[in-house]
C-alpha positions, 0 to 999 in steps of 0.5 A: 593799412600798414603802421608806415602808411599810417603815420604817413597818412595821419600826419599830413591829414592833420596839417592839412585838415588845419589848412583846409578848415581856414581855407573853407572859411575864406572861400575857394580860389579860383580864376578867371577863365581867360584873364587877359595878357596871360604868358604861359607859366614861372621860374627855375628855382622858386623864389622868396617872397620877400621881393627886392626891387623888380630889376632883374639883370640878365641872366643867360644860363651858360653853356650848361643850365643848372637842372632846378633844384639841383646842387648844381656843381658846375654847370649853369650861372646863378640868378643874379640879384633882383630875379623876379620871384614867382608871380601871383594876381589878384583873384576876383573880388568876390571872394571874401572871408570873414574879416576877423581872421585876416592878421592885421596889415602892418601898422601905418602912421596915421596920414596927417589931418588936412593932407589931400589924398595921393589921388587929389596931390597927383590931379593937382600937379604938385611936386616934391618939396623937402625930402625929411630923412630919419634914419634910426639907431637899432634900439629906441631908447626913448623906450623904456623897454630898451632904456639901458646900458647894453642898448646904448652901447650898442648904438654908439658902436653902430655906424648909423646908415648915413642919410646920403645913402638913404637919399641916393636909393630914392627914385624921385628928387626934389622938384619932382611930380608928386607919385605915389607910385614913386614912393611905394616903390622907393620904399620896397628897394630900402626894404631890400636891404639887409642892414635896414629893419624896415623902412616906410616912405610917407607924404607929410605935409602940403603947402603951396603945391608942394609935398613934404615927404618923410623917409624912415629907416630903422638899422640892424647890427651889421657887424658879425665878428663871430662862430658859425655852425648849421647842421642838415642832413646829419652834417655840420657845416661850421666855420668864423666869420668878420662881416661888415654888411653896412661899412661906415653906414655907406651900404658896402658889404665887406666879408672875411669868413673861414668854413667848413663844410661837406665839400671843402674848407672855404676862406673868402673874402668879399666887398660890394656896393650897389650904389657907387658915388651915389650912383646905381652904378654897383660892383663886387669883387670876391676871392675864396682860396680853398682847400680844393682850389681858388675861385674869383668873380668881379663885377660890374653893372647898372641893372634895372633897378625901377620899373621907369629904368630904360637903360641898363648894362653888366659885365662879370668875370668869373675863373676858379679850379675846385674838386666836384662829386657825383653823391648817391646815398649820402655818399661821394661815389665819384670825384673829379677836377674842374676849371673853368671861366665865365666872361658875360657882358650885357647891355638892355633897354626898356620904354618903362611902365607903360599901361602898368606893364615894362617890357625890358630888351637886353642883349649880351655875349656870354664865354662858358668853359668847363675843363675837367680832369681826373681826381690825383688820388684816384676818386674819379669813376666817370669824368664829365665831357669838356664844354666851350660856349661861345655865343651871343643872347637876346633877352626878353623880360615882360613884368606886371606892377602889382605888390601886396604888402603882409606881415607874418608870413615868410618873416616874424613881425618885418614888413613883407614886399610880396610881388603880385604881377605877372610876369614872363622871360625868355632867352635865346643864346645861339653858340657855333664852331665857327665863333670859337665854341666845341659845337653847334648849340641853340642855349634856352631858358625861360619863366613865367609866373601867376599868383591869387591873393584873396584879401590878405587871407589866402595867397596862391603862387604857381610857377614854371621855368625851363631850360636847355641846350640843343647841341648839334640837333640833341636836347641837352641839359634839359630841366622843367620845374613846376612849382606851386606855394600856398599860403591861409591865414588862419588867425592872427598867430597861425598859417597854414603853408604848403608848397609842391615842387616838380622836376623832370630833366633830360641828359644832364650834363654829369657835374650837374646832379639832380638830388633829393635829400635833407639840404633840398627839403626832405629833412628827415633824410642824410643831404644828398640822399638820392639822385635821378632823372626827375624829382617831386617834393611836397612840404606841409606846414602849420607856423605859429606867430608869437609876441614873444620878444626875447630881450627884445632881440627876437622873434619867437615862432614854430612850425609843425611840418611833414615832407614827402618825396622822391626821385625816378629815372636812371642817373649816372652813378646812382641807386634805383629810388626808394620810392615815396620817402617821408618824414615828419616834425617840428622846430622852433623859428628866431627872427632876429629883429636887431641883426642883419646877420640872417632873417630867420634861424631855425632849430628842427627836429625830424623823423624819417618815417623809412629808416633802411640804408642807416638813415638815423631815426632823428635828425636835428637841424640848425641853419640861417635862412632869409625864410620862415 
């Protein structure tokens, strides 16, 4: 064997010999053979974990969808906020792995003595009396670990989030039914929220048929007055920024931020709210003035912000100009000029929860166009096609309620809303001459979903997601994506965690690239690396969980790693593969406990195990991720 294949081979037997001796000790998992209202498989870009609340928008793919786990320059439209993640379901309960190894769930207060169970308060018929709102400061400082001066400056400058906007987020009122239900799902959407820490929402009291609730909440810094600097794939991106994610305590982001980065000089400014007047009416407006052109985007919607929700709609608006590139090694070996504009209005229903289940309509029009031209200095080899769309869509969404709640999985010591139900989507777009569009085209996407969870200790998510266009009877734009993420629990302190990602695409269009390289997973490798017609990525990692609490600022934790990947198929412009590239290594984890401002950075080391075409033989990585 040769010293390559050595090291690729001991590197991930050692991860993997950690994962496989915590998963011997729970147990296999397995399915049940014919589970019943099973969809076939999930979606296009594998999701985090972390789930907002389950109100996925409708979200047509344009007239070019976006290869999965591409760069995507230009093509399709990005998923709007509150995608369904990929799916997981309870596995049999036979299962059962020794208890000492599960982490503990996260803390609970204890429910008060003489309070009947949720079960005898809903039996019952009783309704919701007072609503108690504590909205916490960032620092505790009846705690004498956070007795001192800089804390509490530090909560005097903060604008505590107001109780009216904690309210307004609710899904139940006073005078209402008592559900738990309700309140499990009010939480998750407050846990959703980048300026809350945590947030619980708990009975506390019953007396003459009613039941007192306390909602908690517990603030981070939101205001980011400061420097930016990520490096991956041996380049910087860096920049400054004025950010207030929770102005006045009023839940409206406002953003001024200047970077840089390997594609252009960025200055944007930004402002959004999600619940307008105390509504779940919520809208954006953004504005980038760039070193390549102008972009802008406004939007306006009331999404399926509950699984109860029946009604819903959207409008957005999005126009720019910009320069876009063809990569291939690491390097620009194409450049061109693009327009283009996107106008999308929408409207949904939905009976609600009904068995568990929420069946969701939604029907839309979408106008997708794409102008390119020549680069003016000369940089264009090939010049993508013009593309015009103009159609209308139908939508279906089918979602299963099931959540679990972890810790120490995707995030160091916060509460995690993991998403447990299946789920499936479909879309229909039909674009034609006659309507204005350049051709005949019949636009697809679709997802589904699937997971197991064993008792806390082992989480299994399979997903697939499709999507394409067939324009005048030829499949165009075609992308499929397999994807697989694997989570053990191996004590209270380490997880094991491994994820396979699969591509395959057919004639894409040029300005969207499928592309492997160190910002889409191979971290020992330049970004961008290497381009194809399909692509395959497997990560294996062992994370470590400390209690170490940094000035009670952060969370300290690690991650030893080993990624292997690679592309095959003739794409426009590109190298043949390399074959199997590899790498392997280690970096430390910071989850900012106090700031909004990013969940989790990370600082990695990584060596590429193939060292041809200049590829540097370390490369250190730092970026901001909402992940582990």
């Amino acid at each position: 064997m040769s010293r390559r294949a050595r090291a690729i081979a001991l590197t991930f037997a050692w991860i993997a010999a950690l994962g496989c001796a915590a998963a011997g000790r729970a147990g296999p998992i397995s399915a049940d053979t014919n589970p019943p209202n099973t969809p076939p498989a999930p979606p296009v870009t594998p999701a985090p974990l972390a789930v907002p609340a389950p109100a996925p928008a409708p979200a047509p793919p344009g007239g070019a969808p976006t290869a999965p786990g591409s760069r995507g320059t230009g093509g399709g439209q990005p998923q709007p906020p509150g995608t369904v993640p990929p799916a997981r379901r309870q596995a049999p309960a036979t299962l059962k792995p020794p208890a000492h190894i599960v982490p503990p769930p996260p803390k609970k207060e204890p429910r008060p003595a003489g309070l009947p169970s949720d079960a005898e308060l809903e039996r019952s018929h009783a309704v919701i009396g007072r609503i108690i709102i504590d909205n916490q400061n960032i620092f505790d400082l009846s705690d004498p670990k956070e007795q001192n001066w800089i804390f509490r400056l530090a909560n005097r400058l903060h604008a505590r989030t107001r109780p009216q906007t904690v309210l307004q987020q609710l899904l139940f009122h006073p005078g209402d039914r008592y559900s738990r239900r309700l309140l499990d799902e009010s939480a998750r959407i407050l846990r959703a929220n980048i300026y809350f820490y945590d947030a619980s929402v708990r009975p506390v009291a019953y007396a003459d048929g009613k039941v007192d609730v306390l909602v908690s909440t517990k603030d981070v810094w939101t205001l980011n007055p400061g420097l930016n600097f990520g490096r991956s794939g041996g380049t910087n991106t860096t920049g400054g920024q004025l950010e207030e994610e929770n102005f006045l305590g009023t839940g409206t982001d406002l953003l001024y931020e200047h970077s840089v980065n390997v594609d252009r000089t960025v200055n944007l400014f930004q402002v959004s709210n999600s619940n307008i007047a105390g509504s779940w009416i919520g809208a954006g407006l953004s504005y980038s003035d760039n070193s390549d052109g102008r972009t802008g985007e406004v939007s306006v919607s009331r999404p399926f912000y509950s699984f109860e929700t029946r009604n819903a709609w959207g409008t957005d608006l999005q126009t720019g100009t910009r320069n876009d590139f063809t990569y291939d090694l690491g390097n620009i070996v194409n450049e061109y000029r693009e327009q283009y504009h996107l106008v999308r209005a929408w409207a949904g229903f939905s009976p609600g929860l009904e068995n568990g289940w929420v069946q969701r309509w939604s029907f839309g029009a979408t106008l997708d166009m794409h102008q390119f031209s020549p680069e003016p200095s000369g940089g264009t080899v090939l010049l993508p096609e013009d593309r015009k769309l103009i159609y209308p869509y139908v939508q279906l969404d089918l979602l299963e309620d099931k959540y679990i709640t972890l810790i120490d999985h995707n995030q160091i010591k916060r509460t995690e809303d993991f998403y447990l139900g299946t789920q499936f989507h479909a879309l229909l777009g039909v674009a034609a001459r006659a309507w204005g569009s350049d051709r005949n085209s019949l636009i697809v996407s679709g997802s589904a979903g699937k997971g197991f969870n064993v008792e806390n200790q082992t989480t299994l998510l399979l997903s697939t997601s499709w999507s394409g266009r067939l324009d005048d009877g030829a499949l165009r734009n075609a992308a499929i994506d397999v994807n697989g993420r694997y989570y053990v629990n191996q004590s209270e302190r380490a997880l094991f965690f491994t994820t396979f990602d699969l591509i395959q695409t057919h004639k894409l269009d040029l300005d969207n690239q499928l592309l492997l390289g160190g910002d889409s997973g191979l971290r020992g490798y330049p970004l961008r690396y290497q381009s194809g017609t399909g692509r395959v990525l497997l990560t294996a990692e062992e994370r470590y969980f400390t209690d170490w609490y940094p000035f009670r600022l952060w969370r300290v934790g690690g991650a030893v790693f080993a990624d292997a990947g690679r592309t095959w198929g003739s794409a426009p412009l590109s190298t043949p593969s390399l074959g199997l590239l590899e790498d392997f290594g280690f970096g430390l984890r910071l989850g900012n406990a106090r700031s909004g401002l990013g969940a989790v950075t990370h600082v990695d080391i990584a060596f590429p195990i193939e060292h041809s075409h200049g590829i540097k033989t370390v490369q250190f990585l730092v970026s901001t991720e909402q992940s582990f």
